[in-house]
Legacy VTK file of the C-alpha trace (Angstrom):
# vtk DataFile Version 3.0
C-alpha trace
ASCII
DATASET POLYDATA
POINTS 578 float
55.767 167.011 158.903
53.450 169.897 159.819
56.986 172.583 158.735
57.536 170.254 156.027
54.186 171.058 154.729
53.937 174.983 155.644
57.458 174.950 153.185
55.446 173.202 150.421
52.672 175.453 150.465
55.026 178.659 150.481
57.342 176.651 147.803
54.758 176.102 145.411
53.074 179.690 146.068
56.273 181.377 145.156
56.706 179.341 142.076
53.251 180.347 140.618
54.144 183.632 141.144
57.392 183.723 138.860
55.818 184.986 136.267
53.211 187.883 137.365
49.606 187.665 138.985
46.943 186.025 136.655
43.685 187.990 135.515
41.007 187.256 138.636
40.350 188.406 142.036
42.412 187.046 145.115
41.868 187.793 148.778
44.596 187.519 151.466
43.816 187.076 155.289
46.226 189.049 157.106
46.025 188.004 160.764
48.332 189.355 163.265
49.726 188.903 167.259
51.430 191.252 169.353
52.321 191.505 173.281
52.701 187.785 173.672
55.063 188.313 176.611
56.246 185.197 177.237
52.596 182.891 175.822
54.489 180.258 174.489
52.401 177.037 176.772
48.717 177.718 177.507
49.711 175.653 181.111
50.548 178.383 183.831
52.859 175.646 185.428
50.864 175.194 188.739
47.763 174.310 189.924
46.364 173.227 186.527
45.859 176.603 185.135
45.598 177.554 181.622
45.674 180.315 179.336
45.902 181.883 175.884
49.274 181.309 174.324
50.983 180.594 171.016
49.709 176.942 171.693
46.180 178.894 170.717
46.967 181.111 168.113
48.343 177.912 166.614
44.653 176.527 166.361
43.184 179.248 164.535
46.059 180.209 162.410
45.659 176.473 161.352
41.687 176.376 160.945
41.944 180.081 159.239
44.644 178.109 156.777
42.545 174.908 155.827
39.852 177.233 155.573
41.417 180.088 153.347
44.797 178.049 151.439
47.786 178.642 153.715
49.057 180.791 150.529
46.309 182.975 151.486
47.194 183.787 155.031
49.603 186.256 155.613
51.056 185.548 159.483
52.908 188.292 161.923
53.692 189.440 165.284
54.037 193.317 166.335
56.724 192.775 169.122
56.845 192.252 172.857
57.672 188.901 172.349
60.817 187.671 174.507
59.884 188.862 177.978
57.056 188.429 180.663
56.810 184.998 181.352
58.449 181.991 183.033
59.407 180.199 179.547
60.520 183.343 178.141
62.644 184.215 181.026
63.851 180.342 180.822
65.471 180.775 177.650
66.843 184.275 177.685
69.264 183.347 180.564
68.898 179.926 182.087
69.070 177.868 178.953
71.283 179.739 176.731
72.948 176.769 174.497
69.503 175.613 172.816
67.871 177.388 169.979
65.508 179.814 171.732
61.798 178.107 172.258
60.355 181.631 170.992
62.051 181.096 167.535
61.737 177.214 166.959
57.433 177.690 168.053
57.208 180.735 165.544
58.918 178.642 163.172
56.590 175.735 164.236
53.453 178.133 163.761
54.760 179.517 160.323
55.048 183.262 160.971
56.052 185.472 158.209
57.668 188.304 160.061
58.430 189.613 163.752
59.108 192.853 164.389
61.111 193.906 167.558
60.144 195.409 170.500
61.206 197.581 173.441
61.292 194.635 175.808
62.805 192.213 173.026
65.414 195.128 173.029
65.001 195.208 177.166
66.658 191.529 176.808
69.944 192.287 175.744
72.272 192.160 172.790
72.976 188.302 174.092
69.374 187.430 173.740
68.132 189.178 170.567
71.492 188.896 168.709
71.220 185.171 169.360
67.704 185.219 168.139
68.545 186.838 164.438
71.813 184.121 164.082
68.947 181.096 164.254
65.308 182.237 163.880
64.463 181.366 160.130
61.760 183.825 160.429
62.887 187.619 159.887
63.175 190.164 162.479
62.009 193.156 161.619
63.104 196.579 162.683
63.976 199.288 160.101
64.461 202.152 162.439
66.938 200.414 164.312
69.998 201.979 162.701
73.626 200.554 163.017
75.554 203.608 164.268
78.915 202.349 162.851
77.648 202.345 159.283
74.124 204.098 159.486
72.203 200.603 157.879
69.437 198.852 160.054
70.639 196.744 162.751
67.686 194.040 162.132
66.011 193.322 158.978
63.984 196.258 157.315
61.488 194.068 155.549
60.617 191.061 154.085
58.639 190.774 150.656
56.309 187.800 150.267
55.434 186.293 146.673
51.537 185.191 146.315
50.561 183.799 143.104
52.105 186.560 141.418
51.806 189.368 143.967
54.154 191.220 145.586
52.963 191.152 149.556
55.577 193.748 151.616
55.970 193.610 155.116
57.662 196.646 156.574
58.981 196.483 160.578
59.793 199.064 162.937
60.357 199.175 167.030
59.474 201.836 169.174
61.671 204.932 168.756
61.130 206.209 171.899
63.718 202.571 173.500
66.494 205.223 174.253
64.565 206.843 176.811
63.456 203.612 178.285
66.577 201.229 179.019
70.678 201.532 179.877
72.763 202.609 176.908
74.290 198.727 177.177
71.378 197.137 176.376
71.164 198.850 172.647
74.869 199.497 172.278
75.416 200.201 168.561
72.315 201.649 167.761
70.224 204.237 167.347
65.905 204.263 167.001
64.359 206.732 164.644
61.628 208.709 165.189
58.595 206.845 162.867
57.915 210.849 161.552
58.768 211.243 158.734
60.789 208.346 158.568
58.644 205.242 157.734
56.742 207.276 154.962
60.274 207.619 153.649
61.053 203.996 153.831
57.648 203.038 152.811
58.371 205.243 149.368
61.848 203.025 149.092
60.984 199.923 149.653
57.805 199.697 147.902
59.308 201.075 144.676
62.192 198.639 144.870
60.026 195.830 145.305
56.630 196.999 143.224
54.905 195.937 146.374
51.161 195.112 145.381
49.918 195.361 149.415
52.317 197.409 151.965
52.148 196.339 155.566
53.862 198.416 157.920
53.835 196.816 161.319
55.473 198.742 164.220
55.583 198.272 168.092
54.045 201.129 169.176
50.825 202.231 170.483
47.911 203.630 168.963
47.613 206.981 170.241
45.455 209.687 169.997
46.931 210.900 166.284
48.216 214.297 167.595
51.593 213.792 166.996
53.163 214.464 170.771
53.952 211.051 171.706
56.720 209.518 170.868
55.911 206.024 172.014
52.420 205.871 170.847
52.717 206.879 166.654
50.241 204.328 165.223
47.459 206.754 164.427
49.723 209.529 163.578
50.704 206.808 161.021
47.085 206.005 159.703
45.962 209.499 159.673
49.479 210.089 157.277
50.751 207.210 155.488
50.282 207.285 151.793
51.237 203.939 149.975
50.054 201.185 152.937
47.107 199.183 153.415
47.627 198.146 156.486
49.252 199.585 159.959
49.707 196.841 162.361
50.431 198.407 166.079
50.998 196.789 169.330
52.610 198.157 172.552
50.317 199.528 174.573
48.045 196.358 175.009
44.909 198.095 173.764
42.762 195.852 171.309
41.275 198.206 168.343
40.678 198.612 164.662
40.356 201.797 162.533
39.281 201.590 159.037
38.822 203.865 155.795
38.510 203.041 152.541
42.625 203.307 151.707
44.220 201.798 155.088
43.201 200.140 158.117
44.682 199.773 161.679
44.929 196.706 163.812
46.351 196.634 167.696
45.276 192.378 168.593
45.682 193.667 172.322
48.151 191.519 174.173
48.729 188.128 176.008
47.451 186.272 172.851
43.528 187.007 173.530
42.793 188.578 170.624
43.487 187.817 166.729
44.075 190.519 164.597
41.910 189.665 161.166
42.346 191.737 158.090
41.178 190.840 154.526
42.578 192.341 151.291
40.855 191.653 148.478
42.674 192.918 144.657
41.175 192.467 141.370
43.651 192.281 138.583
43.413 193.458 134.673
45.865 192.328 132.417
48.634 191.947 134.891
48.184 194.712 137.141
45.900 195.810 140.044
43.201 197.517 139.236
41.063 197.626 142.598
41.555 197.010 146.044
39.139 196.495 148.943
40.457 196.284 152.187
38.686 195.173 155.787
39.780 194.527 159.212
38.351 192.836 162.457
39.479 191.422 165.849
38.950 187.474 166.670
38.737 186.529 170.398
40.695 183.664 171.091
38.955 180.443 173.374
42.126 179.516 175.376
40.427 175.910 175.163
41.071 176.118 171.433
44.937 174.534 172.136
46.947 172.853 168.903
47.162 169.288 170.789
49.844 168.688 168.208
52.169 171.925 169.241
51.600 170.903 172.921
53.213 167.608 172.129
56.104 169.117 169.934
57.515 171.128 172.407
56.051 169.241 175.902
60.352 168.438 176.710
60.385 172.056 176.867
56.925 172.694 178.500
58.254 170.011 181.320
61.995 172.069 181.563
60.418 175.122 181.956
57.861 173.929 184.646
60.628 172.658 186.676
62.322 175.767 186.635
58.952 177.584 187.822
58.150 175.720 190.668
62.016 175.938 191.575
61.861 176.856 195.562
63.391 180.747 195.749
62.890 181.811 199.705
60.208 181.951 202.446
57.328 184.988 202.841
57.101 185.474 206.058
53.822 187.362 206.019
51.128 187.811 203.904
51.419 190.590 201.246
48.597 192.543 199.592
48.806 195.476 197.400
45.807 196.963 198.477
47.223 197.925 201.432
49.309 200.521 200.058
45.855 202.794 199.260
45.990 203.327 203.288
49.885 204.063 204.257
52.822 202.584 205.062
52.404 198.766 204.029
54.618 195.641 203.566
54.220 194.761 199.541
55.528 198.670 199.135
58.125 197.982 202.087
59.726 195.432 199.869
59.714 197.659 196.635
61.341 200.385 198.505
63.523 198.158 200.432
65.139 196.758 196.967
64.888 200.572 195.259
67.119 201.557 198.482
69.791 198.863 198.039
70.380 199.654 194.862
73.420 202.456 194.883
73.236 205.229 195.145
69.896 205.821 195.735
68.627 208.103 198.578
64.888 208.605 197.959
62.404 205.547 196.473
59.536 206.338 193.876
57.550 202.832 193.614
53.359 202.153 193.346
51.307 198.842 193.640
51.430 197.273 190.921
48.307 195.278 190.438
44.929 196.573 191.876
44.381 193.812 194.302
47.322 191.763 194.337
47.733 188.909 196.885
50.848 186.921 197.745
50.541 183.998 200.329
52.715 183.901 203.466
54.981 180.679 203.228
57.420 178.845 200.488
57.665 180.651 197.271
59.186 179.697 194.379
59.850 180.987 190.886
56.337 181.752 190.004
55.161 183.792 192.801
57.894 186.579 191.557
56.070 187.387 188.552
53.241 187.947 190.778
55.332 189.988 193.764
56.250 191.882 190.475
54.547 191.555 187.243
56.584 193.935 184.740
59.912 194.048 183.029
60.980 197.312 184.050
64.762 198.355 184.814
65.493 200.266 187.879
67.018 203.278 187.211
68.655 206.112 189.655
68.068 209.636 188.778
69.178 212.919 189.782
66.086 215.479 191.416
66.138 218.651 193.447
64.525 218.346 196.490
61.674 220.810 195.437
60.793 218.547 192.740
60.290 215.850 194.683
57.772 217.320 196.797
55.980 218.314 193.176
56.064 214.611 192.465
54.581 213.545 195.368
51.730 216.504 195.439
51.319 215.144 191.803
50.980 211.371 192.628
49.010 211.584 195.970
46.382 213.736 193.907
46.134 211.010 191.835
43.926 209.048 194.285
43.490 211.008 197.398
41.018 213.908 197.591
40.590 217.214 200.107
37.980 216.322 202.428
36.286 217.904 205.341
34.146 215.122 206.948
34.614 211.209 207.444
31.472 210.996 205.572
33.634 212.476 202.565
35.400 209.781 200.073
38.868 210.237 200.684
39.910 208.112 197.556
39.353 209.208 194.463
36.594 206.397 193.220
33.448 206.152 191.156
30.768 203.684 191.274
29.658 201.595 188.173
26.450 199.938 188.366
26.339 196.377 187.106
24.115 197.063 184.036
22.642 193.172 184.692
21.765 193.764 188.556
21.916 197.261 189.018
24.558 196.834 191.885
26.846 199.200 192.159
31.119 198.686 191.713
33.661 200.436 193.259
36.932 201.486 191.212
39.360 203.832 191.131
38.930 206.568 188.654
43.129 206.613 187.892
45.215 203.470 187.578
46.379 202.232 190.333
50.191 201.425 189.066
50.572 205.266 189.289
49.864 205.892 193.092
53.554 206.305 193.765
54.709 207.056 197.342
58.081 207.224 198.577
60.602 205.483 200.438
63.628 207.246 202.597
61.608 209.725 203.677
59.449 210.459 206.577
56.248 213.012 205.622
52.754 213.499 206.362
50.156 213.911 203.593
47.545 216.735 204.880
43.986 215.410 203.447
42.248 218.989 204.696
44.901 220.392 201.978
44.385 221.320 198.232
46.682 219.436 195.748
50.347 221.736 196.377
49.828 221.973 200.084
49.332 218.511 201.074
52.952 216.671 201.461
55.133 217.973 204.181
58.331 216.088 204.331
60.240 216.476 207.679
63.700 214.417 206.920
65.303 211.600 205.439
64.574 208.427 207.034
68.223 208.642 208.570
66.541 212.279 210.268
68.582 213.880 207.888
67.004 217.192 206.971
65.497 217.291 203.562
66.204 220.304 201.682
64.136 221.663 198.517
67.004 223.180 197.424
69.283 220.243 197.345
69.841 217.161 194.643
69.029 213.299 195.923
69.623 210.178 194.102
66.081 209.097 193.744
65.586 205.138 192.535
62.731 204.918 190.208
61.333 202.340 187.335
62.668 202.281 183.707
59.347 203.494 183.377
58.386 206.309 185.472
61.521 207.813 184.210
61.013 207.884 180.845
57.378 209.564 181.593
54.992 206.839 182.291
52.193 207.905 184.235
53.241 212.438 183.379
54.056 212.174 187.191
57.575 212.986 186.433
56.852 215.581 183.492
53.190 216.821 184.315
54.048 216.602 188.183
58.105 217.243 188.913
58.558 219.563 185.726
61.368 217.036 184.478
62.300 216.577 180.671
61.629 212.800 180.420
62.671 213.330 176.539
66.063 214.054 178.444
65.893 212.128 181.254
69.464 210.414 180.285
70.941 213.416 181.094
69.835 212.837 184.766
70.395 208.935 185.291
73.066 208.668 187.485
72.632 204.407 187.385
71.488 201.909 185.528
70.585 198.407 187.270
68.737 195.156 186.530
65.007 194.642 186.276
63.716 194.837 189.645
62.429 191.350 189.113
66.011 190.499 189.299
66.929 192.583 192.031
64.103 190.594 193.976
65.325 187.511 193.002
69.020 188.573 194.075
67.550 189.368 197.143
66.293 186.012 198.044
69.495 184.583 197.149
71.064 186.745 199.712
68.521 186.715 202.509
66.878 183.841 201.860
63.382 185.179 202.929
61.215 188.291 202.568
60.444 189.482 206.290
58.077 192.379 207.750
60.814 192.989 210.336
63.720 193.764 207.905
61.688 195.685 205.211
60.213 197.687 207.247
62.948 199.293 208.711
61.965 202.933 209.403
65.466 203.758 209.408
65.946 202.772 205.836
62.338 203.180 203.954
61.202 206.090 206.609
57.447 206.380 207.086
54.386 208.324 205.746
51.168 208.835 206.783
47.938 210.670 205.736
46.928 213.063 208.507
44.984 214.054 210.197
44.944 210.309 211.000
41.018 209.980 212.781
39.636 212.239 210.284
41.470 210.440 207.640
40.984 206.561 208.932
37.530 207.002 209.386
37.158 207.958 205.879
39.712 205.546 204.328
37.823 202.482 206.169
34.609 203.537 204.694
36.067 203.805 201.080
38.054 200.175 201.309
34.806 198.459 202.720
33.037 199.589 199.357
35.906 199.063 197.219
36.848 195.556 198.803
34.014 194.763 200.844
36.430 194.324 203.383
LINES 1 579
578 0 1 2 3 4 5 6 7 8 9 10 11 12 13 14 15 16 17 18 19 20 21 22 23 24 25 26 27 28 29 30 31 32 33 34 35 36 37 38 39 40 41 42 43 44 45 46 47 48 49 50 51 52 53 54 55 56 57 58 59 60 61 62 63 64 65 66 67 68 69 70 71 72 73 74 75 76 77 78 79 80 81 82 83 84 85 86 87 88 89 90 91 92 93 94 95 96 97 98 99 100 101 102 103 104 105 106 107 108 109 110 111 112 113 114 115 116 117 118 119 120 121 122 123 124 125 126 127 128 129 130 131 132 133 134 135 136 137 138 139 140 141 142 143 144 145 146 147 148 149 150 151 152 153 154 155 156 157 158 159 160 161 162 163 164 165 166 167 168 169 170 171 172 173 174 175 176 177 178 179 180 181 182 183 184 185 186 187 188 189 190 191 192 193 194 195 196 197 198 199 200 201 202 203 204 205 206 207 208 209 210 211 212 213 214 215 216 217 218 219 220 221 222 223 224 225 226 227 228 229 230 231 232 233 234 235 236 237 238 239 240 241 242 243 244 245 246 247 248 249 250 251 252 253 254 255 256 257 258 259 260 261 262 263 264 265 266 267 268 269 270 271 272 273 274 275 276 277 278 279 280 281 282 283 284 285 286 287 288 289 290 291 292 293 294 295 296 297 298 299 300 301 302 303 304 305 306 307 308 309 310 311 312 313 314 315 316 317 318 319 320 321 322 323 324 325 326 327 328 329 330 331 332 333 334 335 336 337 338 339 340 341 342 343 344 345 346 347 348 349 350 351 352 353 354 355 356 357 358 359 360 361 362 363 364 365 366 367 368 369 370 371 372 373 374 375 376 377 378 379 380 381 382 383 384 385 386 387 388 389 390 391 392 393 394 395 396 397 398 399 400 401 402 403 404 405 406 407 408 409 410 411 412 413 414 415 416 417 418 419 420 421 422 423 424 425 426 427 428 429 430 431 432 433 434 435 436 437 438 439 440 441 442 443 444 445 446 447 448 449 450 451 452 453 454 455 456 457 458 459 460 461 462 463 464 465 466 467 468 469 470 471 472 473 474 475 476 477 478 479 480 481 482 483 484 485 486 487 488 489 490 491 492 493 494 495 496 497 498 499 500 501 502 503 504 505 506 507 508 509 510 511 512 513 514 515 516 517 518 519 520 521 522 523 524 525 526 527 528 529 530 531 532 533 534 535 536 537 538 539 540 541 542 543 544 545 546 547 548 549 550 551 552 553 554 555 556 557 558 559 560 561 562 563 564 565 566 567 568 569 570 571 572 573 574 575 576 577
């Protein structure tokens, strides 16, 4: 019934439109989600826990719509849509024969338009191919480019007719995907850099279809709007567009809104907590549009705000899903916490490296905590507990360094949280207090993110704390006591995402090209989420005594070690008031 209706509404919009826009003013809502990752149930499958999800943007998209006329509300997502979560997951590869959950709840919801993102792409032809045969909503993605006949791979755009006006939704996916996953994964295509392209396709299209409001939503972040990043071209694009009225961005998980008089800029964050909420309001004169007024806002979302309605639609799916999550996977036989890896050698980063080293041919493993404080429970885990053990969708991939850069990575990632120091009384990490401004009391934190405090794995080296960033890390062999030679090339296992430049460790710190980094993959494997999960399979439990072999993952340690505990014990009790 509730589709049924959302196809009357958008039925009997389009038909007062056949004829041109009436004399009067009209106001659209444009509201927007990107970064779902996964969001479909608000239920996080165990323990009764519950969170934002499409089951919440649901609510307000409805109460916005009974509120506003649903052919008033303009309804899209930015990307990021088929990959972080257990349902997601669920679908893309366990469940293959149904229509994709993502595509029959946006359907449910009554999105206009999805554009694609880098981990939509990260998926697979399989996943996302599948998805444009059956989603009835279009998939946007105009610098996608076929390279057999040079036309988009996904849809460019979709144009929607409101009583008489021409509303044009433009798509585009983050052009930097090339440097970020295995060839196989976007096999056929090619991604266009947004500069100067989408001013050139905004030109086309909106001519073609006499667009009366021009929406250009692309997964990509916001940026600084200097131009130099490829990944992050959404202010580059509101500081140069000429012909839009709104830039919707996404990628980079960072809620914001910019604003002028001609365009405005919306990123709703990620994980459905936010709402992106934009207004249009045009005046029209004998046919045409004569003014426009344009505004734009974020709306938290109340994860108890949940459409009871959706929840009961799709509960058959909800319950398949949840049985898949609590599926039993392999036993922990200690406990493993992520903090531990501020201090040295430690188990969580003994795994990492462990499955980084089994991967062939790698040598050398680059790998960091990946939450702040993560904690994983010693005993049965099951599905779940993976996305905690590791949280992102990242590929492993196995690239090709001289020895000497190596060091410079390591100088370059160490520096990142360590400081020189003299005394014990000296903070050894790199952290800054921020008082509470309701009690005064002060909180610890680092001042980088944690996620980039890389160490290594199949080595054996000392980091020097009385040393200057250059002349701290002195690396004495391979973790087989091979010597380790500046001078000579190692396979060196490393995420999708450090090699592609996330965190400037590998450009800023090793010197490498990351805009050519293909050059020096040597392999491509799974998501390391995968690899971890192959890994149970085979071994059926995680144990301290197997990854921590020194004789595969080596060993580090800051020296000198009194100097250097004393001051590291100091700096945990005040970050972790351990």
């Amino acid at each position: 019934m509730r589709r049924l209706l959302i196809g009357i509404l958008t039925a009997a919009a389009m038909l007062s439109s056949c004829c041109g826009p009436k004399d009067g003013e009209y106001t659209f809502r444009l509201l927007t989600t990107n970064d779902v990752h996964g969001r479909y149930f608000d239920s996080l499958y165990v323990e009764d826990g519950t969170t934002n999800a499409l089951t919440t943007v649901s609510w307000y998209v409805d109460s916005i719509r009974v509120a506003e006329g649903s052919e008033n509300v303009i309804l899209l997502d930015a990307g990021d849509c088929l990959q972080g979560d257990n349902a997601a997951y669920y679908y893309n590869y366990v469940d293959t024969l149904s229509k994709h959950l993502y595509a029959r709840m946006v359907e449910y919801i009554g999105y206009d338009a999805v554009v694609v993102g880098n981990h939509d792409i990260e998926t697979g032809h399989k996943v996302y191919d599948r998805l444009v045969k059956t989603m009835d909503v279009p998939l946007l993605a105009a610098n996608a480019i076929r390279t057999d006949n040079g036309k988009a791979y996904f849809q460019e755009y979709v144009t929607l007719k409101r009583h008489g006006l021409n509303i044009t939704i433009i798509g585009f996916t983050n052009p930097n995907i090339k440097g970020w996953l295995s060839p196989g994964l976007w096999e056929g295509m090619t991604f266009e850099s947004l500069l100067p392209f989408a001013q050139e396709t905004v030109d086309r299209i909106s001519a073609k279809e006499n667009s009366d409001v021009v929406i250009v939503a692309i997964h990509a972040g916001t940026g600084d709007g200097d131009g130099a990043v490829l990944e992050s071209q959404g202010m580059d694009l509101f500081n140069s567009l000429r012909g839009v009225d709104f830039v919707v961005c996404a990628h980079d998980h960072r809620p914001v809104v910019h604003k002028n008089d001609s365009i405005c800029l919306i990123n709703a964050g990620s994980h459905c907590r936010s709402l992106g909420y934009g207004t249009v309001t045009l005046k029209v004169e004998n046919g045409k549009v004569v003014s426009k007024t344009l505004d734009a806002d974020l709306m938290q979302m109340d994860k108890d705000n949940v459409d009871k309605d959706m929840q009961k639609a799709f509960r058959a799916d909800y319950e398949a899903v949840k049985a898949f999550t609590l599926k039993e996977v392999g036993e922990l036989k200690a406990d493993l916490r992520t903090r531990d890896a501020y201090m040295g050698m430690a188990d969580y980063m003994n795994l990492i490296h462990t499955l980084s080293l089994g991967c062939t041919p790698a040598q050398i493993s680059f790998a960091a905590p990946l939450t702040f404080d993560g904690f994983i429970k010693a005993g049965t885990l099951v599905y779940n507990d993976l996305f905690t053990i590791y949280p992102y969708e990242n590929q492993l991939f196995v690239v090709s360094m001289t020895g000497k850069e190596i060091k410079d990575y390591l100088e370059y990632s160490y520096d990142m949280w360590i400081n020189t120091i003299d005394s014990a009384d000296d903070h050894i990490l790199k952290i800054r207090d921020f008082p509470d401004p309701r009690t005064g009391q002060k909180n610890w934190s680092f001042v980088n993110r944690s996620y980039n405090f890389d160490s290594a794995g199949g080595l054996i080296y000392k980091v020097d704390v009385t040393k200057p960033k250059g002349e701290r890390i002195v690396i004495e062999s391979l973790a087989d006591g091979t010597a380790f030679d500046e001078s000579a090339s190692y396979n060196v296992a490393m995420t999708s995402y450090r090699a592609s430049g996330g965190g400037n460790i590998m450009r800023e710190g090793a010197g490498v090209d990351t805009d050519r980094i293909a050059e020096r993959v040597v392999a491509y494997h799974a998501e390391i989420r995968d690899i971890l999960y192959e890994y149970l399979v085979d071994h059926k439990e995680i144990d301290p005594a197997t990854i921590g072999d020194r004789t595969v993952i080596g060993e580090w340690s800051f020296v000198p070690a009194d100097l250097a505990s004393k001051a590291m014990d100091r700096d945990m009790k005040l970050m972790f008031q351990r």
